[in-house]
C-alpha positions as CSV (number, residue, x, y, z in Angstrom):
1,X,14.3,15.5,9.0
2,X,18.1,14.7,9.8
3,X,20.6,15.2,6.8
4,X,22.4,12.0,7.4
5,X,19.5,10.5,6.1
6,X,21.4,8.9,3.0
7,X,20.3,11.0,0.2
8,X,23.9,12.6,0.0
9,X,25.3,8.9,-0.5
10,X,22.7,8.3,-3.0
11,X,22.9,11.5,-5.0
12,X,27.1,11.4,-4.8
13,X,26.1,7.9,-6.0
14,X,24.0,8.4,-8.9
15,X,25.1,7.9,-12.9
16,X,22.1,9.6,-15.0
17,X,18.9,10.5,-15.1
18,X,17.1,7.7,-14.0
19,X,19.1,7.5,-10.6
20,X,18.6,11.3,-10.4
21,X,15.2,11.4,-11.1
22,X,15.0,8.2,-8.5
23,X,16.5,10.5,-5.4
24,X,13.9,13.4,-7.0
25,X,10.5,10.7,-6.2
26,X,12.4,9.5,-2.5
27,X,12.7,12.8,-1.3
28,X,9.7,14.6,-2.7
29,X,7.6,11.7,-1.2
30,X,9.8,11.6,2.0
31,X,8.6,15.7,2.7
32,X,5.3,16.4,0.7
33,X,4.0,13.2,0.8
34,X,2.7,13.5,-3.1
35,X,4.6,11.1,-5.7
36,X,3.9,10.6,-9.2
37,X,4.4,7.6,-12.0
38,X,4.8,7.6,-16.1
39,X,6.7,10.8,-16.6
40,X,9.2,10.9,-20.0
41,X,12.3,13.1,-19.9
42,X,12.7,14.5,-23.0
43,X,15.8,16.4,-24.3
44,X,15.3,19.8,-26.7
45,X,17.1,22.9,-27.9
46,X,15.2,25.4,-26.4
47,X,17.9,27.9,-26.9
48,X,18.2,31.1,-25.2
49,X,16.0,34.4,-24.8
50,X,17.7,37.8,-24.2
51,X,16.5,37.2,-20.4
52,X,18.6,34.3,-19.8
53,X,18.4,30.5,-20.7
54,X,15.6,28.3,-19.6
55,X,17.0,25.1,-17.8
56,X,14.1,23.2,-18.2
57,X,9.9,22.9,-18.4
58,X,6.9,20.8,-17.5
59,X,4.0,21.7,-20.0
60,X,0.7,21.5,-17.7
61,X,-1.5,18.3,-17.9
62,X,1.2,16.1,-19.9
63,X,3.6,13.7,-18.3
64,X,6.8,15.0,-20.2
65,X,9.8,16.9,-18.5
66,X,11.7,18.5,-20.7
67,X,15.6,19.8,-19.9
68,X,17.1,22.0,-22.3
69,X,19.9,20.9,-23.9
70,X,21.2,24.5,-24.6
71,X,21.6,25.3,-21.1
72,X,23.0,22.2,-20.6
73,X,25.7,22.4,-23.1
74,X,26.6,25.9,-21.4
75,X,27.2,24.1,-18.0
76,X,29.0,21.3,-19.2
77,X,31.2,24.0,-21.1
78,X,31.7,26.7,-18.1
79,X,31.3,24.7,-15.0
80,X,31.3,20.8,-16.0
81,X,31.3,19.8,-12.2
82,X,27.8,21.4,-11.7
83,X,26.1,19.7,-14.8
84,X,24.5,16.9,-12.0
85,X,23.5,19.3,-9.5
86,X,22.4,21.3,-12.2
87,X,20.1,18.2,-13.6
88,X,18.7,17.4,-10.1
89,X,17.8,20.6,-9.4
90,X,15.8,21.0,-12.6
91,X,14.3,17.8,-12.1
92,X,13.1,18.3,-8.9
93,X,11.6,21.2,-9.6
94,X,9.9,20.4,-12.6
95,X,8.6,17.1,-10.6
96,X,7.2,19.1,-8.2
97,X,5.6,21.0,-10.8
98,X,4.4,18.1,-12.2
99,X,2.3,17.0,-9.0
100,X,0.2,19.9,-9.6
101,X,2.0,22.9,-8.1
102,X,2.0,26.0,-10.9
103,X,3.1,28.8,-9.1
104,X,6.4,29.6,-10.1
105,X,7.4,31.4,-7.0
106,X,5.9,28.7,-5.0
107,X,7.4,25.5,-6.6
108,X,11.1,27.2,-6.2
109,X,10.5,27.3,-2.4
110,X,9.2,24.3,-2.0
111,X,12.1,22.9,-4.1
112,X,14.6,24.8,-1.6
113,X,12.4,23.4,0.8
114,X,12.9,19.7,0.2
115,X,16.4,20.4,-0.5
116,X,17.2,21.5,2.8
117,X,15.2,18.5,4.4
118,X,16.3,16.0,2.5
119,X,20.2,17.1,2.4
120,X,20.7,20.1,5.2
121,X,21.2,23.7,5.0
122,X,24.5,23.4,3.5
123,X,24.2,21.2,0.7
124,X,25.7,22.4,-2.4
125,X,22.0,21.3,-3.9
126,X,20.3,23.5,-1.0
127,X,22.4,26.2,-2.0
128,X,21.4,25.8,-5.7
129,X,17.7,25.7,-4.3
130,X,18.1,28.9,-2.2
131,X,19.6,30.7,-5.0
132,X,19.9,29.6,-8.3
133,X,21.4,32.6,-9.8
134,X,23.9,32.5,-8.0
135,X,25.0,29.3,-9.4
136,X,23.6,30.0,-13.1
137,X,23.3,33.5,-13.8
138,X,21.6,33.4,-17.0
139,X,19.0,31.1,-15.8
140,X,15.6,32.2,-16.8
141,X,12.1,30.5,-16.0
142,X,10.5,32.0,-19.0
143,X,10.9,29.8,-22.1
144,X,11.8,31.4,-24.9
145,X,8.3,32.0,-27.7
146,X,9.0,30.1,-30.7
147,X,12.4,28.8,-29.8
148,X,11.3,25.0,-28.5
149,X,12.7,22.5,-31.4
150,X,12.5,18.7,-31.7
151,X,12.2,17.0,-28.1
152,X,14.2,13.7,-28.3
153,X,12.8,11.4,-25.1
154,X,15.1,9.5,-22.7
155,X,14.8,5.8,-23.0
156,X,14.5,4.1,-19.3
157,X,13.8,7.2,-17.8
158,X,12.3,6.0,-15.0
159,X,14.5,2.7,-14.6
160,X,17.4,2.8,-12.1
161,X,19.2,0.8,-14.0
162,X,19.5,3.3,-16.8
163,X,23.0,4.7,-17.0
164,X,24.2,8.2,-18.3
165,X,23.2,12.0,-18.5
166,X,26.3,14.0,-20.8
C-alpha cells in the first residue's frame, strides 16, 4: 500500500473522536479487510497501577471502548501535541481488538502493522505503533484491579460530524 494514500491528510485533518475513529474503520478495512459497526466510546478514570497507566480497554464480547481519562489528562499535561496521536493509537488498537483479535502481543503488531500501511514507515503514528513506550513510558496494558470508575459515553461517536476530543 503507498503512503500517499490520503490517510495523513485525513488524520492531520481530523477534530475528535468520531473523525479519528472514522480513519481507525478506513484503514483497518483498507489492510485486514474486517470492519465493525455500533461500538460506544466511553470515557473513565481508570487511574494508574504501580506498572504504569492503562491508555485504554475493550472488554470482550461488548461493543464499548473505553479510553482512560487519567492517562489522558497526563498527555495533555506533559506532551499536549501527542494527545491525538495518542487517541488514534488507542483506538485503533482497541478496534482491532474489538474485531475479535485477543492476543495482546498480537493486536500491537497488527496495529504497527496497519500503521505502517496505511501511513509509511515513518509516520509519527507508525512510530507510536512500533514503540509505544517510547512515546508514553508509563503506558501499561494491564488495567489496574478495582480502579475502573464511572464510564461516561461519547455522544455521536460514530458520526463524522461529531466535533471534539480535550
Amino acid at each position: 500500500m503507498v503512503p500517499g494514500n490520503g490517510f495523513t491528510k485525513k488524520f492531520d485533518d481530523a477534530e475528535g473522536y468520531p473523525e479519528l475513529f472514522t480513519i481507525v474503520k478506513e484503514g483497518v478495512e483498507k489492510v485486514l479487510g474486517g470492519r465493525r459497526a455500533g461500538l460506544m466510546l466511553g470515557i473513565a478514570e481508570l487511574g494508574a497501577a504501580p506498572g504504569g497507566i492503562v491508555g485504554a480497554y475493550h472488554p470482550v464480547d461488548t461493543n464499548v471502548i473505553v479510553l482512560n481519562n487519567t492517562a489522558l489528562s497526563l498527555i495533555r499535561r506533559q506532551s499536549p501535541k501527542l494527545v491525538k496521536p495518542f487517541v488514534f493509537h488507542l483506538l485503533m488498537h482497541e478496534y482491532i481488538h474489538s474485531l475479535g483479535m485477543h492476543d495482546e502481543l498480537e493486536t500491537r503488531r497488527t496495529t504497527h502493522y496497519v500503521s505502517k500501511e496505511i501511513f509509511g514507515r515513518d509516520h509519527l503514528l507508525t512510530q507510536i505503533a512500533s514503540n509505544p513506550a517510547q512515546f508514553f513510558p508509563r503506558l501499561s496494558f494491564e488495567i489496574p484491579a478495582n480502579q475502573i470508575g464511572e464510564v461516561t459515553l461519547v455522544r455521536g461517536f460514530e458520526r463524522e460530524s461529531e466535533r471534539g476530543y480535550s
